[in-house]
ZAZAGU-789947 format. One line per 2 residues: their letters; for each residue x, y, z of N, C-alpha, C, O. Coordinates in pm, whole numbers, plus 50000, padded with zeros to 5 digits. Atoms other than C-alpha are relative to their C-alpha. Layout:
% ZAZAGU-789947
A) X Y Z X Y Z X Y Z X Y Z | ...
This chain:
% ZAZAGU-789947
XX) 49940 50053 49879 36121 94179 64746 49918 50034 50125 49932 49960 50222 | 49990 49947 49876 35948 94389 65004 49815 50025 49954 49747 50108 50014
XX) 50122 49983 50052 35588 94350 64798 49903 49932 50112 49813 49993 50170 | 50060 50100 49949 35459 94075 64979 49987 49978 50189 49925 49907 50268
XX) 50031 50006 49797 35539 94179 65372 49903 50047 50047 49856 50155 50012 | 50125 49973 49895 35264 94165 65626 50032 50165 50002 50132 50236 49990
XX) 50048 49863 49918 35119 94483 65729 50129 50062 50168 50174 50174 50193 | 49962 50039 49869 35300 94405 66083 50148 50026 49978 50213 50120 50024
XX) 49891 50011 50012 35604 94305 65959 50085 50130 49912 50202 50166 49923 | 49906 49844 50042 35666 94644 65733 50024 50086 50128 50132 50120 50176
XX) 49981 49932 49907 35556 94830 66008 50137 50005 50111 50208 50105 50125 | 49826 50065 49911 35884 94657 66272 50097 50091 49886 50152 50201 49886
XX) 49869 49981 50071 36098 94653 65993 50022 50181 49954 50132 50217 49913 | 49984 49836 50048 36053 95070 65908 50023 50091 50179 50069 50202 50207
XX) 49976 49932 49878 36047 95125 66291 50160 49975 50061 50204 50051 50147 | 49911 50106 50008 36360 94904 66303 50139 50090 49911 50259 50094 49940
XX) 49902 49931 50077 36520 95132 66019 50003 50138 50012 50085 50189 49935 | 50031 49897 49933 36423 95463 66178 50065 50023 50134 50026 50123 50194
XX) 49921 50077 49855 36623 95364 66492 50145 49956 49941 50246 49958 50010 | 49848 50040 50039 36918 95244 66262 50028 50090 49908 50148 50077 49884
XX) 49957 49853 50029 36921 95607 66044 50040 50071 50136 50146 50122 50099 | 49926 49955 49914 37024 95751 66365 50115 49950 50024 50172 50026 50101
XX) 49869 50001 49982 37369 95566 66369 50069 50076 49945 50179 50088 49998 | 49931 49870 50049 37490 95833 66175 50079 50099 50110 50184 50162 50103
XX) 49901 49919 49830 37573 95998 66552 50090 49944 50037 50141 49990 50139 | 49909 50109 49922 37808 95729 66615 50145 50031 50005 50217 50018 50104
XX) 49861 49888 50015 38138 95929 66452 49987 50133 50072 50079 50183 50136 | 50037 49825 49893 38017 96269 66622 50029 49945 50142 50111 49993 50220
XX) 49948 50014 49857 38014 96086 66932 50119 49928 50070 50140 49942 50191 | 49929 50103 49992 38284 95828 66922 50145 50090 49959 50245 50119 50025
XX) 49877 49995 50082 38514 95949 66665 50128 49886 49942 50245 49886 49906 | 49916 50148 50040 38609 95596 66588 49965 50005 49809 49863 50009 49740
XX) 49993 49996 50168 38684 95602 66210 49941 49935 49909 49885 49978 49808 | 50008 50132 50063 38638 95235 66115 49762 49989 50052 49671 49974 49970
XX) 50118 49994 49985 38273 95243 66304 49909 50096 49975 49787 50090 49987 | 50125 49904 50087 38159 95572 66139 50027 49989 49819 50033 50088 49746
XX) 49941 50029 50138 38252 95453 65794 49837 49864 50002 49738 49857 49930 | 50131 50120 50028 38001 95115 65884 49901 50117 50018 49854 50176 49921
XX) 50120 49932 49970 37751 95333 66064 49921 50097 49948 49800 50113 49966 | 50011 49875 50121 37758 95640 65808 49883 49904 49887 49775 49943 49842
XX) 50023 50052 50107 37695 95343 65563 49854 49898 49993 49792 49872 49890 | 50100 50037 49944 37413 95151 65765 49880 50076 50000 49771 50038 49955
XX) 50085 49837 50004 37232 95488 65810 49942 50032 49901 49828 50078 49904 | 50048 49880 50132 37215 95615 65438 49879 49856 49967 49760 49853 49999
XX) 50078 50122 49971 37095 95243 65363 49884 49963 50068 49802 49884 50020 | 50181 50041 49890 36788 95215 65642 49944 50154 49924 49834 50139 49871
XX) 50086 49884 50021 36689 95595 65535 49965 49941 49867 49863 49874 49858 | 50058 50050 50173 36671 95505 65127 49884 49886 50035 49777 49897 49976
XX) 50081 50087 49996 36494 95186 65269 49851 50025 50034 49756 49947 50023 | 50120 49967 49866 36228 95371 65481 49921 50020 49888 49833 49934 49897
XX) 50125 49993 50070 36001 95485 65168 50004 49898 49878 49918 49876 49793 | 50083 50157 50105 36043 95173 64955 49903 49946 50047 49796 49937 49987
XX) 50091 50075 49871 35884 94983 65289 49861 50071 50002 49759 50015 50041 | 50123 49927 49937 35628 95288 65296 49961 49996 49838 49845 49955 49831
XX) 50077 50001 50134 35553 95304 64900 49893 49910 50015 49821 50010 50018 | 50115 50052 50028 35242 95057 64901 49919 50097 50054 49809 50111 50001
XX) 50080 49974 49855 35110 95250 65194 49977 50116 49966 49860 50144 49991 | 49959 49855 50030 35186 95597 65081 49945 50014 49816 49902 50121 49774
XX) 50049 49987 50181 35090 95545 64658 49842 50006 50032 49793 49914 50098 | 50133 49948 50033 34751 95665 64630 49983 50098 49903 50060 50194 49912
XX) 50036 49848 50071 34610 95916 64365 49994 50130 50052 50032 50236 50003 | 49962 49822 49925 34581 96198 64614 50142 49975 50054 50198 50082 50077
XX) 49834 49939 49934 34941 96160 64752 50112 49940 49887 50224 49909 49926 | 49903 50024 50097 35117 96064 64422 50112 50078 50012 50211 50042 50076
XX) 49924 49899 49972 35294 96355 64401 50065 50030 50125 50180 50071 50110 | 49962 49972 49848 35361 96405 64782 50112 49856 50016 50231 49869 50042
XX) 49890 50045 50021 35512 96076 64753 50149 49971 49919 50254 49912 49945 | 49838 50009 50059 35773 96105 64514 50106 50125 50050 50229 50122 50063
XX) 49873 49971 49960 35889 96392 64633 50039 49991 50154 50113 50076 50203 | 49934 50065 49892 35944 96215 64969 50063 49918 49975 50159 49898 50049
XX) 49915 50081 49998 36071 95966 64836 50199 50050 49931 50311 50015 49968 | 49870 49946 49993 36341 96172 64652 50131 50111 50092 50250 50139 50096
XX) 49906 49940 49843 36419 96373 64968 50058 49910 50073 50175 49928 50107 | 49923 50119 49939 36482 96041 65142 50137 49925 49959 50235 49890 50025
XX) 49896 50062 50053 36683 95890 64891 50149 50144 49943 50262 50103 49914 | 49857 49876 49985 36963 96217 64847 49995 49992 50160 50111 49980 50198
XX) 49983 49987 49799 36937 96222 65254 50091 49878 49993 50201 49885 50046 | 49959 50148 49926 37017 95806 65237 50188 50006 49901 50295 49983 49956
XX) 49871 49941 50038 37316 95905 64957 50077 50075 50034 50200 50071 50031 | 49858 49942 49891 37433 96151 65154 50084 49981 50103 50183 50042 50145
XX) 49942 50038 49839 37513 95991 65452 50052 49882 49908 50167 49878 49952 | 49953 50074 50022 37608 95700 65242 50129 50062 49915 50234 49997 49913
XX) 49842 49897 50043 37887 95956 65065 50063 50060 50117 50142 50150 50091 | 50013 49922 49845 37919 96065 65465 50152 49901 50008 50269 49937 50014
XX) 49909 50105 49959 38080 95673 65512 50118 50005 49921 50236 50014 49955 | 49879 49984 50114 38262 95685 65203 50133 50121 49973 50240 50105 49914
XX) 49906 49898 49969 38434 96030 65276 50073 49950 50140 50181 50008 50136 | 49938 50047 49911 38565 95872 65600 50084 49907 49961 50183 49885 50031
XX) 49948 50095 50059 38684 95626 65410 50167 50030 49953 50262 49952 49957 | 49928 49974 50115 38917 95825 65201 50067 50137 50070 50003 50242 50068
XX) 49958 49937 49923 39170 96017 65415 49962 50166 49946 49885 50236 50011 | 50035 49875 50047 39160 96352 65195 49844 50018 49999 49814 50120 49937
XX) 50144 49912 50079 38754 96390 65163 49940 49980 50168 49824 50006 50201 | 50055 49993 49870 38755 96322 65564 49929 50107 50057 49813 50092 50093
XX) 50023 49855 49986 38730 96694 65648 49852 50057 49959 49790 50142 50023 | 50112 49972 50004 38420 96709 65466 49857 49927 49999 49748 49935 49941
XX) 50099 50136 49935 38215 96458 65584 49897 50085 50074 49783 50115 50040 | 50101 49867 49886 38065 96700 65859 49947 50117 49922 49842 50170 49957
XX) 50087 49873 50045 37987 96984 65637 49878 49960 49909 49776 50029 49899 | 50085 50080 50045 37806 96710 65418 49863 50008 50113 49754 50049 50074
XX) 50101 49986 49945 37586 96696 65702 49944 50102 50078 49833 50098 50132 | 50069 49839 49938 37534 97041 65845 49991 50096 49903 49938 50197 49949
XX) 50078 49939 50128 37482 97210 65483 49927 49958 49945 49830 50030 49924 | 50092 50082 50088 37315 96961 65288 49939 49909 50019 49833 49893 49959
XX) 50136 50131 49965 37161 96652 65429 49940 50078 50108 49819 50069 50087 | 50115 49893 49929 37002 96902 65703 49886 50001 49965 49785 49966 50026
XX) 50149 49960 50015 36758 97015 65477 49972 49888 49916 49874 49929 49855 | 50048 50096 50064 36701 96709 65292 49926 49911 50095 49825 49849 50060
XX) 50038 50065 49907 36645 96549 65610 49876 50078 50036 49776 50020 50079 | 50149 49931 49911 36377 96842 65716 49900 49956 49867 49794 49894 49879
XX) 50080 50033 50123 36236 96796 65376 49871 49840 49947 49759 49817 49901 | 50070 50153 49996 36164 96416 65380 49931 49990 50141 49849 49899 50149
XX) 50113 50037 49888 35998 96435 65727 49929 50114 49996 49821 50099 50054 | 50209 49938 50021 35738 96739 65649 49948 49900 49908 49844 49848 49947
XX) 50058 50093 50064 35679 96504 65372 49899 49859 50055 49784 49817 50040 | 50081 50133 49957 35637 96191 65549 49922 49988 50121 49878 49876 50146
XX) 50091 49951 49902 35442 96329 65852 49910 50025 49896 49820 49941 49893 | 50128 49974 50073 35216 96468 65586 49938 49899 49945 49817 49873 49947
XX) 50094 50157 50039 35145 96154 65444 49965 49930 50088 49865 49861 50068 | 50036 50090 49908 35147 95985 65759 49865 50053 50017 49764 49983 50001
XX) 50157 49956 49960 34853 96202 65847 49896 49996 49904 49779 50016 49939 | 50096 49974 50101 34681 96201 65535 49981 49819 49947 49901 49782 49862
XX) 50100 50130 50041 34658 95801 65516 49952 49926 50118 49906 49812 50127 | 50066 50084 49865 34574 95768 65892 50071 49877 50024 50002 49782 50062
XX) 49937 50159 50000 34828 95468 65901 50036 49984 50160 50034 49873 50213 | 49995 50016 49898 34906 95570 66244 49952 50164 50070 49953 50275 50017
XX) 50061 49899 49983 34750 95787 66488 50040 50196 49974 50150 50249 49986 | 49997 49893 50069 34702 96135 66368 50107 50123 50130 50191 50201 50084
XX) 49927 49935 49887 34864 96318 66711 50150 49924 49943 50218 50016 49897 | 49852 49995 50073 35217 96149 66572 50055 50044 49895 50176 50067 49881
XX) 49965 49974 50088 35198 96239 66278 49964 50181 49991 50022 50257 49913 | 49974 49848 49963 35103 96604 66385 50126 50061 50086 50175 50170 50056
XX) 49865 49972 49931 35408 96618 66642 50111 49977 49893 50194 50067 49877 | 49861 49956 50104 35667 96508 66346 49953 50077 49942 50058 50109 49888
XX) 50009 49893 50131 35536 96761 66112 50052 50143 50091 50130 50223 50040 | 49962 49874 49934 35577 97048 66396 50114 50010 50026 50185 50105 49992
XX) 49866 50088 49971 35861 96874 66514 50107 50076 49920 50188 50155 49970 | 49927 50004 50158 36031 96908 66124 49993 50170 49984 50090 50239 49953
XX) 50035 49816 49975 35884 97302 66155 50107 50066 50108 50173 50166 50079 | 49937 49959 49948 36065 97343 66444 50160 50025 49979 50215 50135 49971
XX) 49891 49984 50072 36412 97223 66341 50003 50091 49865 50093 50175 49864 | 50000 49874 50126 36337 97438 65974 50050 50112 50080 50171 50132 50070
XX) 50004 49871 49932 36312 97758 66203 50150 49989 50070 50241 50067 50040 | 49796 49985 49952 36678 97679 66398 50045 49972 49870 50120 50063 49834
XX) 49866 49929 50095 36843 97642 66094 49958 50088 49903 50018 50079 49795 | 50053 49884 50091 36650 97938 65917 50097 50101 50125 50190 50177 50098
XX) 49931 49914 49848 36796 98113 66242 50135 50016 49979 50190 50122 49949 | 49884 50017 50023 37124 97957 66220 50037 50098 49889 50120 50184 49920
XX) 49996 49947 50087 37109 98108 65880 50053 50162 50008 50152 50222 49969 | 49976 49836 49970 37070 98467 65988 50085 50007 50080 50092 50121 50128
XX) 49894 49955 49921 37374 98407 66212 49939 50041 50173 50004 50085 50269 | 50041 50010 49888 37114 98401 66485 49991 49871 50067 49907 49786 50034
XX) 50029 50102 49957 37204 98146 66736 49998 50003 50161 50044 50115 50179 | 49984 50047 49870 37202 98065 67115 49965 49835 50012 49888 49759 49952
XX) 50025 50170 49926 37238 97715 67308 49874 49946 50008 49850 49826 50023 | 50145 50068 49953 36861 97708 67350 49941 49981 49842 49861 49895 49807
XX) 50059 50117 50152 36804 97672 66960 50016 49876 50002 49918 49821 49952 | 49955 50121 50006 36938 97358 66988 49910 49891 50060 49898 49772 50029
XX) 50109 50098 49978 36660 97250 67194 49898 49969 49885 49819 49879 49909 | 50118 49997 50104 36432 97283 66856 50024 49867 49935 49941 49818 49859
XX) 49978 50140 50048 36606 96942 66778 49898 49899 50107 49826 49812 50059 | 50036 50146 49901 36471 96707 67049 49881 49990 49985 49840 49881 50027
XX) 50147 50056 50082 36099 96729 66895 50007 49890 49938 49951 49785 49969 | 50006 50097 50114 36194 96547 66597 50069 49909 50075 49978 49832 50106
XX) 49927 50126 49942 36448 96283 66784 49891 49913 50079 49839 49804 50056 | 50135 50113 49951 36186 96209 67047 49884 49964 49909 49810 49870 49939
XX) 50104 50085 50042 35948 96160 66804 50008 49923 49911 49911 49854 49878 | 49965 50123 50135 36103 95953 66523 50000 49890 50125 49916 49800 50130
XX) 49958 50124 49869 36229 95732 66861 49871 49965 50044 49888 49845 50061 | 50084 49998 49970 35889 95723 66968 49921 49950 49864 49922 49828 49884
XX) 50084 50016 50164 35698 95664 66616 50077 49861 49969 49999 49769 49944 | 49896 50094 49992 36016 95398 66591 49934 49882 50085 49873 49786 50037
XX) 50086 50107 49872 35884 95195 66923 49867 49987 49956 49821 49880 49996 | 50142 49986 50010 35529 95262 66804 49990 49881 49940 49944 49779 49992
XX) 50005 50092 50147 35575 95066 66441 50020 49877 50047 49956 49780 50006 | 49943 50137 49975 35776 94797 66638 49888 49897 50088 49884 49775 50072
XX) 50084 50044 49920 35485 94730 66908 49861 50012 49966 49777 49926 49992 | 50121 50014 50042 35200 94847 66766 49934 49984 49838 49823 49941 49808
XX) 50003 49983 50142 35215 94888 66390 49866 50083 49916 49752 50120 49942 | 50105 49894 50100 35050 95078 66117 49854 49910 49965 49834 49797 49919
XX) 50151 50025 50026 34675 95059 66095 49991 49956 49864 50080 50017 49804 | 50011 50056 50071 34583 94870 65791 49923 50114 49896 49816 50171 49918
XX) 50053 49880 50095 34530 95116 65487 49847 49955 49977 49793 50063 49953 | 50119 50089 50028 34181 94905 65430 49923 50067 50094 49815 50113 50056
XX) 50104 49946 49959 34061 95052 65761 50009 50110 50056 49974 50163 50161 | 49981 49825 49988 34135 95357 65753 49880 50082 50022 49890 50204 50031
């Protein structure tokens, strides 16, 4: 299905679904039931999608390995949030909808972006300074919830998030306007 898209047109469409994995905030901020049930379900959906779109781009003999297990960090991240919608769904499994995502898709989520920063940088698809900011980015969030962990927290951990946001959002706009360099001229 997704063999045959332009260079151009993966690129949009993964910047496109990088931008629509963030509706997942939409119940945190809303608390509308019916629209974090779609948006939960939109979310898990664009994340699972993001390394099908990137598999041509990403399969090489040196990153074989690197990609699968991005791709299986992505796809438990895109199930979790898609069991996120489905617990909203279902008055009793409401309650744990949120711990779904502050125990366990957390690190699945840090997991699939050291991954896919590392590949980004290692097939040059887009410039190497983005794909060094998400990887630090993904480092940074690790370290607040290694923190969190030890029961060490203050308000200013919380800034260790807005690396990775601005730069998926940013990497997001990139794909849509400028798109990934053509693995050919790498």
């Amino acid at each position: 299905m997704f063999r045959n898209l332009s260079i151009r047109k993966r690129s949009a469409t993964v910047g496109i679904m990088i931008i629509l994995a963030y509706a997942m905030l939409t119940y945190t901020i809303t608390n509308n039931l019916v629209l974090g049930i779609v948006t939960d379900l939109i979310a898990g959906f664009a994340v699972i999608l993001i390394p099908v779109l990137m598999l041509p781009l990403f399969a090489t003999d040196e990153t074989r390995g690197l990609n699968l297990a991005y791709m299986g960090a992505r796809f438990i991240e895109g199930g979790l949030m898609v069991a996120g919608g489905v617990m909203l769904a279902i008055p009793s499994l409401q309650p744990y909808r949120n711990s779904i995502y502050e125990f366990v898709h957390i690190w699945f989520f840090i997991a699939g972006a050291i991954y896919f920063y590392i590949l980004l940088y290692r097939t040059r698809i887009v410039p190497p300074y983005i794909a060094a900011w998400g990887f630090f980015a993904a480092l940074a969030l690790l370290l607040m919830m290694v923190l969190n962990m030890l029961s060490i927290s203050s308000p200013f951990l919380a800034v260790l998030v807005l690396p990775i946001v601005l730069n998926e959002l940013y990497l997001a706009i990139w794909l849509m306007l400028k798109g990934f360099r053509s693995p050919a001229a790498r």
